[in-house]
N, C-alpha and C positions, 0 to 999 in steps of 0.2 A: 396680250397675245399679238402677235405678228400678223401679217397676210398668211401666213402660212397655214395659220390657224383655223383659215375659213373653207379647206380642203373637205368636200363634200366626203360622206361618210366614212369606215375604217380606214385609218391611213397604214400600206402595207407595208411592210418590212423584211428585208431577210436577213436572215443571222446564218454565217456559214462557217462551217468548221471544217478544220483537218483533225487525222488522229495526234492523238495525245491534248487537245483542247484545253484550256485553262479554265475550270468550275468558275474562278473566282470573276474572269469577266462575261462568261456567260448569263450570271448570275446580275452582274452590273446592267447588262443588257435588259432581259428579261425583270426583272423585279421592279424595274423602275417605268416600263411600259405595261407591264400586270399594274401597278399599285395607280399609275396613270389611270386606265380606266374602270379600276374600283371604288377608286375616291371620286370621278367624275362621273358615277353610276351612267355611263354610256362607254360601248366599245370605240376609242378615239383610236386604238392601235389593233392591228391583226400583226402576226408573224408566221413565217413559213421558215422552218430549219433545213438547211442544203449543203452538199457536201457536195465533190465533184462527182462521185457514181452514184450519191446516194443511200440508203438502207442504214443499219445500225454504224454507229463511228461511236470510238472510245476515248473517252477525255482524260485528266488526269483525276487520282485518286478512282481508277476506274470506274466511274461516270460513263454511263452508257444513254447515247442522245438517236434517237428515231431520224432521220434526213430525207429531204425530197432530193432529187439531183439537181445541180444550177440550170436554171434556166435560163440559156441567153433572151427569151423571149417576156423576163421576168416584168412588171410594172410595179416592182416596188419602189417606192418615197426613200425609202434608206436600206441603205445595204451594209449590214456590221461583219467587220473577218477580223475574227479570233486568233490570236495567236497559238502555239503553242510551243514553245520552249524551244525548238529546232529551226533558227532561219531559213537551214538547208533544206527545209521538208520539202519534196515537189510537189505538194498541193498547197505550199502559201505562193508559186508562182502565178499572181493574180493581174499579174499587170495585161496581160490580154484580156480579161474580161471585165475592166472597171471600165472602159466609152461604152459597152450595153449600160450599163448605169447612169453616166456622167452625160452623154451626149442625151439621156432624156430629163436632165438636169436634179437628176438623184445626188442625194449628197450620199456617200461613201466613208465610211471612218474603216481605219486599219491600224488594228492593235495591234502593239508591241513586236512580235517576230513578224508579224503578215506587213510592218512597216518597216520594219527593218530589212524586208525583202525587196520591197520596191524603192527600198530608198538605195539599197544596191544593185536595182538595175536599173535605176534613172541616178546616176550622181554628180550629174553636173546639175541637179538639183536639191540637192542635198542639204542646203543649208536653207531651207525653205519648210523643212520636215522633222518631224521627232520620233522617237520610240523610246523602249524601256532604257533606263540607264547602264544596263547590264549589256544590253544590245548595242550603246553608242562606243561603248570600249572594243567589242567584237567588229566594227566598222571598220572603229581608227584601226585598229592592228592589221586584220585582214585586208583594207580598202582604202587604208589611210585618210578614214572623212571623218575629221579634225571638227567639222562646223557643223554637224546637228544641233537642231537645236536640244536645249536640257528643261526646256515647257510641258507641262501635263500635256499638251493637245495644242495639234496647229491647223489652223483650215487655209487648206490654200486652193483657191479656185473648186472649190464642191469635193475634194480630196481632203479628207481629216484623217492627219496621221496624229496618234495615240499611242502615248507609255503605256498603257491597258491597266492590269489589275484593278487597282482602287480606280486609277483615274475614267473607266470603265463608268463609274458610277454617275462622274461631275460631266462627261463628254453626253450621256442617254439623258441625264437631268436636263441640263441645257439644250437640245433638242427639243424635249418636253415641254418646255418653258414654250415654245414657238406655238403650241397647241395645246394646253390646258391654262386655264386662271389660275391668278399667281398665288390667288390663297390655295387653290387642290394642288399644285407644284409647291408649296411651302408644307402642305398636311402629309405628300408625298416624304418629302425631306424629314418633317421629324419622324415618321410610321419609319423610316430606314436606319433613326441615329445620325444621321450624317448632319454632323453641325450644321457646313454652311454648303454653298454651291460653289466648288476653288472657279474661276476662271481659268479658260485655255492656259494665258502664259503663266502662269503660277510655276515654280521651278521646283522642278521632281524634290522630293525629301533629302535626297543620296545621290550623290552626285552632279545634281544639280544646283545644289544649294551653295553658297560662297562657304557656309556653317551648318554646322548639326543642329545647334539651337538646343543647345542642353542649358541654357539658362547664366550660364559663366561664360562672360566675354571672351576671355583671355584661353578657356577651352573650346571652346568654339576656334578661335583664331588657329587654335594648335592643330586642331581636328580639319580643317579647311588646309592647311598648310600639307602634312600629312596625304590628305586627297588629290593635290597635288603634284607631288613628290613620290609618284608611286614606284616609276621606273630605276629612279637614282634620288633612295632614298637621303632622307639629310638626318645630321645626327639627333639625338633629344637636346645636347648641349645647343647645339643652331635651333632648333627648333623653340625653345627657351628663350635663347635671345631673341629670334625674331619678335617672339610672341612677348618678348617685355617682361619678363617673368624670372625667377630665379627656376632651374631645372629641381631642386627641393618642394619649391612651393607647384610646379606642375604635377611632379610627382601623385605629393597630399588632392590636387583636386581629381585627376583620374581615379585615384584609389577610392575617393568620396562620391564620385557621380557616377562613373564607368565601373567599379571595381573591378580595375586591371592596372598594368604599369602603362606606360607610354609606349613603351617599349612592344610589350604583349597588342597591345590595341592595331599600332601600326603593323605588327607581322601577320595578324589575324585581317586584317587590310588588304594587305597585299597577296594574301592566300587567297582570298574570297575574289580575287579578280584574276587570279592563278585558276581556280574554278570553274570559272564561266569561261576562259581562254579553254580550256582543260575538252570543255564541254562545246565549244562549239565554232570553233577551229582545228585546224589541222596540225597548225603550227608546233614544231619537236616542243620536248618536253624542254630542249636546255632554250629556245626560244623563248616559250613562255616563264622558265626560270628569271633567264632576262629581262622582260619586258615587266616584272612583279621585284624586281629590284634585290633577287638572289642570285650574283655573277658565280655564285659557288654553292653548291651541296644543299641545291633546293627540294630533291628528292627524300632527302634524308628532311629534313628540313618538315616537308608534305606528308612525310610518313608519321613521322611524332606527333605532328597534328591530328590527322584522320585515322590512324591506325591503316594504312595502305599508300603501296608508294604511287605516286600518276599514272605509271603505265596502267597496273591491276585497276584503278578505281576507272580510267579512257576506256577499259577492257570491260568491266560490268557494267559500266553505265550510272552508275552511281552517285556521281555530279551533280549537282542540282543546281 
């Protein structure tokens, strides 16, 4: 354990949420500072839930969380902000309330949208920061920032910006580590499943990865190619050569690991970033056609996929 460790009684915490919340990193939060002081049969951790007015707020899968309202006068050790699926939300605008934190040398993590908020309204620091991989593509498009990082977690200066979801889990572990023994932070770990504890720079699964790591070199290489290539896509013939491969024998391995064509995987690619564009920009529909590497008839395109054309699914909210 750290100096950090030697922090006289419950160390306080707050976990703050907007509407529509993410269960899955709340749960990241909370579970691993519950299991913290169950396994260390002493309370090492307190938390207080807050929200900017306070009272009930609704997460996703309609999750319903009790809230104190923020206190700028707060004394907590750690201050965790959730994302939830809307960068645009006016309650992930946090950047005026992190120096109550920071300036009492609180460390700060901010998940996935709540960092992808402040990392577009601080971007001449931008390459210093992370969030979800879904999120770094709604940057570059919208804010053109090309250099996020693609790391589960970055700490810069008591600022931990967070991919969230899972890495939610490795970001609250690691904290933990600072304040319980490593055997109760090891009995924590297996009591959650969680193989191992990733490190910060550890590169997101999707999208940050050079490969998918499906176990076949040569699909891997095709599969990274692919993720690159999103805009202006390349044929499966170039795709084939690059990758050293006959387009026959790429074929047999998609069909055998993915079952799908080359063909199918990449279109299902470039929809699913067609989607998040869809959902959380503004940019026209023949925009984001473009920017997903359909110059032509990507409505129709989106329709045969999801049964509904862009506009109808921008219009329900549907997206995900």
């Amino acid at each position: 354990m750290s100096d950090r460790a030697h922090i006289d009684g419950p160390i306080p915490c707050d976990i703050i949420v907007a509407d529509g919340f993410v269960p899955t990193e709340l749960a990241g939060v909370v579970d691993v500072l519950r299991l913290s002081n169950k396994k260390s049969q002493r309370t090492v951790f307190e938390w207080t839930y807050r929200s900017r007015k306070g009272g009930p707020v609704r997460g996703g899968g309609d999750l319903m969380l009790e809230t104190q309202p923020l206190d700028p006068k707060s004394v907590a050790n750690y201050a965790f902000f959730l994302g939830n699926a809307n960068p645009d939300h006016p309650d992930l605008a946090y950047s005026a309330l992190l120096p109550g934190y920071t300036m009492r040398q609180a460390r700060v993590v901010l998940m996935a949208e709540a960092a992808s908020r402040y990392i577009a309204d601080r971007r001449d620091e931008s390459a210093t920061h992370t969030t979800h991989w879904e999120n770094r593509a709604v940057l570059l498009e919208r804010h053109g920032l090309f250099d996020t990082k693609a790391a589960l977690a970055v700490d810069a200066g008591g600022i931990v910006t967070c991919a969230g979801m899972g890495a939610a889990y490795d970001v609250t572990l690691s904290i933990a580590s600072d304040h319980v023994s490593a055997a109760t932070l090891m009995t924590v770990v297996d009591v959650l499943l969680h193989e191992r504890i990733r490190h910060h720079n550890t590169l997101q699964p999707y999208g940050g990865r050079a490969a998918m790591a499906t176990g076949d070199a040569d699909l891997d290489t095709c599969v990274s190619l692919m993720q690159d290539n999103v805009e202006f896509p390349m044929s499966i013939a170039e795709i084939a050569t690059q990758t050293g491969v006959s387009k026959r024998s790429l074929e047999r391995k998609f069909h055998a690991v993915l079952h799908t064509t080359p063909n199918g995987y990449y279109r299902e690619l470039r929809l699913g970033k067609a989607n998040n564009l869809l959902l959380n920009t503004d940019m026209s529909i023949n925009e984001i056609g473009l920017a997903c590497g359909f110059p032509s008839g990507f409505s129709g395109i989106y329709k045969k996929n999801f049964g509904m054309t862009p506009n109808a699914a921008r219009r329900a909210g549907r997206v995900k």
